[in-house]
Every structure is written in structure tokens, then in C-alpha cells.
C-alpha positions as CSV (number, residue, x, y, z in Angstrom):
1,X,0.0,0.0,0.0
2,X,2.8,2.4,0.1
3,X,4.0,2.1,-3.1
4,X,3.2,5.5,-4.7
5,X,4.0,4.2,-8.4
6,X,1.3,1.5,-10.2
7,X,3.1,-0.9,-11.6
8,X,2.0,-1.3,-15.4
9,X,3.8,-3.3,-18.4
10,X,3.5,-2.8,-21.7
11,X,2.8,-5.1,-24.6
12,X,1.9,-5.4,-28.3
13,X,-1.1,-6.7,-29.4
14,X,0.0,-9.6,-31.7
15,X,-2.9,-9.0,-33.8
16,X,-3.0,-5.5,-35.0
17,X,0.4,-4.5,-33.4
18,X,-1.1,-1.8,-31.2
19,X,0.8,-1.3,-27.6
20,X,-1.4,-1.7,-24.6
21,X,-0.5,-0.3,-20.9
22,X,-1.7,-3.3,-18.9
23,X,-2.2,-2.5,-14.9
24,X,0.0,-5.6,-13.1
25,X,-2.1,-6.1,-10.1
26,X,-5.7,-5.6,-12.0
27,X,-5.0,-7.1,-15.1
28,X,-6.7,-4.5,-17.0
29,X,-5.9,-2.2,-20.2
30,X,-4.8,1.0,-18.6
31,X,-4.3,2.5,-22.1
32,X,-3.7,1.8,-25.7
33,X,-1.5,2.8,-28.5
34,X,-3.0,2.4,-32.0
35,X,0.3,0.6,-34.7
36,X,1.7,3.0,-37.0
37,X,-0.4,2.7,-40.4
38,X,1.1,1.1,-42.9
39,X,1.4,3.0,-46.4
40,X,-0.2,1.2,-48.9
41,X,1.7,2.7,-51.9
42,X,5.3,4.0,-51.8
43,X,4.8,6.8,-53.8
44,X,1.7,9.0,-55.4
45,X,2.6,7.4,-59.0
46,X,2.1,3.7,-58.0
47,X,-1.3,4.9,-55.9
48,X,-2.1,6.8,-59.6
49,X,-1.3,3.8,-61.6
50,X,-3.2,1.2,-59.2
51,X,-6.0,3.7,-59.7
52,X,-5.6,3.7,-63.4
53,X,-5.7,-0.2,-63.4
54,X,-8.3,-0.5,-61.6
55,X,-10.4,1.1,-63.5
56,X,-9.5,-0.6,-66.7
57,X,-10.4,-3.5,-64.8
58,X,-13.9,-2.1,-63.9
59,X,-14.7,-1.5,-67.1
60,X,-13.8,-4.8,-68.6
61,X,-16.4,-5.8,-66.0
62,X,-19.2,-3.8,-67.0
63,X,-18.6,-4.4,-70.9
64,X,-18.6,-8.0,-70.0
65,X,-21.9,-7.8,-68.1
66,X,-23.3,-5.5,-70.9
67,X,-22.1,-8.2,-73.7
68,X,-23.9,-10.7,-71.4
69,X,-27.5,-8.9,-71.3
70,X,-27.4,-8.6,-75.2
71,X,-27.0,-12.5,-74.7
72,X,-29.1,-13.5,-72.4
73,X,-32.6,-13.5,-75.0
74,X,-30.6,-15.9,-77.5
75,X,-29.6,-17.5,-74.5
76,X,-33.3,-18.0,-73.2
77,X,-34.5,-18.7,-76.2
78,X,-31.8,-21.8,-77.0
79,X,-32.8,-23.0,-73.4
80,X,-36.3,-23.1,-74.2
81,X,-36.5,-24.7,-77.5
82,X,-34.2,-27.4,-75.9
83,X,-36.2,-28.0,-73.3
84,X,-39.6,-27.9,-75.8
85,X,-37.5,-30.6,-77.7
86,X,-36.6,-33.0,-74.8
87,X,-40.7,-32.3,-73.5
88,X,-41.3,-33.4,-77.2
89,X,-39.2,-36.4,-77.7
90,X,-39.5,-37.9,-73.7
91,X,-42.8,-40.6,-73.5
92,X,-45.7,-39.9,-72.2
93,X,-46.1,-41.5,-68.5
94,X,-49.4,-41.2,-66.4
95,X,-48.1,-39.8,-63.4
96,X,-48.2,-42.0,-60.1
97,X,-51.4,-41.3,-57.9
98,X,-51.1,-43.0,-53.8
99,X,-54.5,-44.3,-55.0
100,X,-52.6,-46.5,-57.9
101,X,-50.1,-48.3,-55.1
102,X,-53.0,-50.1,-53.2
């Protein structure tokens, strides 16, 4: 009790890398240091050409997806008429009432 300094410790949080004051005798977080962000580009030309790249990639998307709606009635309509064949060609089979099993 007459100890005028609180004993704390510090560690880093192995998961994000943040250091945390922790209280020795309570066990709690006394306080908390947020890690140093991490650049995600070195410079502003590699952020500019990341930028640039993505979206050329966007739009490879999107002229995809429009090339796929101009599609998609052919599509349909090759689905259906292959389905109206197989409807066409399969035999005809009375369909299985609980009555029939007795």
C-alpha cells in the first residue's frame, strides 16, 4: 500500500500490433496505443497507376456484363427450344397417384 508508483507493463497486441499499458495487479488495459499505419503505396505514381488499373479493370467488367444482357434472350431462347425438344421427344407417362399403389 505504500507504493506511490502502479506498476503497469506494456505489450503489443499480436494481432493488429497496437501497444497496450496493462495494470499488473488488475489485469486490466490502462491504455492503448493504436500501430503506426502502414502505407499502402510508396509513392503518389504507384497509388495513380493502381487507380488507373483498376479502373481498366472495372470497365472490362461492366462491358462484360453489358455483352452478357445482349445475350441472355438468345440464350433463353436456346434454353427453351431445348427444353420444348426434350418435353417433345421424352414418352408420355401417367403420373403415379397414392390411389394407384393399393
Amino acid at each position: 500500500m505504500g507504493k506511490s508508483k502502479d506498476k503497469t507493463f506494456e505489450v503489443a497486441c499480436p494481432d493488429c500490433g497496437a501497444m497496450l499499458k496493462i495494470d499488473a495487479t488488475t489485469g486490466l488495459v490502462v491504455s492503448h496505443t493504436p500501430a503506426p499505419r502502414k502505407r499502402m503505396f510508396e509513392d503518389l505514381e504507384t497509388a495513380a497507376k493502381a487507380m488507373r488499373e483498376h479502373g481498366e479493370r472495372t470497365e472490362s467488367i461492366f462491358r462484360q456484363s453489358v455483352d452478357a444482357e445482349k445475350n441472355k434472350a438468345d440464350l433463353l431462347e436456346k434454353r427453351f427450344a431445348e427444353a420444348l425438344r426434350k418435353a417433345k421427344d421424352a414418352p408420355e407417362v401417367k403420373p403415379m397417384r397414392e390411389i394407384d399403389l393399393d
